[in-house]
C-alpha positions, 0 to 999 in steps of 0.5 A: 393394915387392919385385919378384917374378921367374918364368920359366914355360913359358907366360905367358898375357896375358888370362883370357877364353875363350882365354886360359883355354882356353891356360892351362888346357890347357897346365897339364893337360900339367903345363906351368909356366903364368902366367896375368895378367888385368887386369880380370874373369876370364872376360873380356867373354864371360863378364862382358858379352857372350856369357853376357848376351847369350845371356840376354837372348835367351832372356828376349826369346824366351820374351817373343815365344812369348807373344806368338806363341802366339795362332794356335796356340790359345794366348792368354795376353795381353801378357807383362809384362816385369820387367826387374829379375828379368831382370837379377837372373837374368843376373846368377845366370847369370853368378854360376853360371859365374864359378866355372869362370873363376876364379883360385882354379880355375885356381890348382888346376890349378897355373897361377900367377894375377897379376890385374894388367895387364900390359906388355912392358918388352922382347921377352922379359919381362912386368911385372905389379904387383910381377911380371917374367914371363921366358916361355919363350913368350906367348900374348897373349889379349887380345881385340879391338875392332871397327873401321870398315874404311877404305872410301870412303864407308862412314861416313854410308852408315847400313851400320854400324848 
């Protein structure tokens, strides 16, 4: 295995909604750009939570106008929910906007695309798969985890869900 060398400008560490937003403007300045994701371009917004989310709600209020419809003059019964078709259709939704998160896109803007994941192996150099990456800057986009904050008595309280 050959190990492969750059040394952009840029060097973007995850493909989710703020990376993509980094690495897509920064390469319409004509900036030298290495975009590296791990997992789905897109990220969690795109692939599991905003994108599906935003979805489901609308299948759940089309579902509730059904139902609420009855004071208005409105009765059409109880919706049946056909939770295949509604998968079927966040996943056409996903599918219509992958295409704009792609790597293949962003390789059009001129942005190099390494779908590895990544790690600093010192300050100032990244290695993906058979890749080092010496940027001149890095944007870490790497998303984040909730976490439970260390309050006393927090935990058990039934506050967290």
């Amino acid at each position: 295995m050959t190990m492969q060398f750059l040394t952009p400008d840029i060097c973007v560490i995850g493909a989710g909604s703020g990376g993509l937003s980094v690495a897509a403007a920064a390469a319409v300045f004509g900036v030298d750009v290495v975009l590296i994701e791990r997992d789905k371009m897109g990220g969690d917004c795109l692939n599991y939570g905003c994108l599906p989310s935003k979805s489901l709600i609308a299948a759940a209020g089309h579902a509730h106008a059904v139902r609420a419809g009855a004071p208005l003059g409105v009765t059409v019964g109880d919706p049946e929910i056909d939770f295949a078709r509604t998968r079927a259709h966040l996943r056409n939704v996903i599918s219509a906007i992958a295409p704009h998160d792609s790597a293949e896109r962003f390789e059009g803007f001129g942005v190099t695309v390494l779908q590895q994941q990544a790690r600093f192996i010192d300050a100032r150099t990244v290695e993906a798969g058979n890749t080092r990456v010496q940027a001149r800057r890095f944007v870490l986009a790497t998303g984040s985890a909730p976490a439970v904050p260390p309050i006393p008595g927090l935990v058990g309280s039934g506050a967290m869900g």
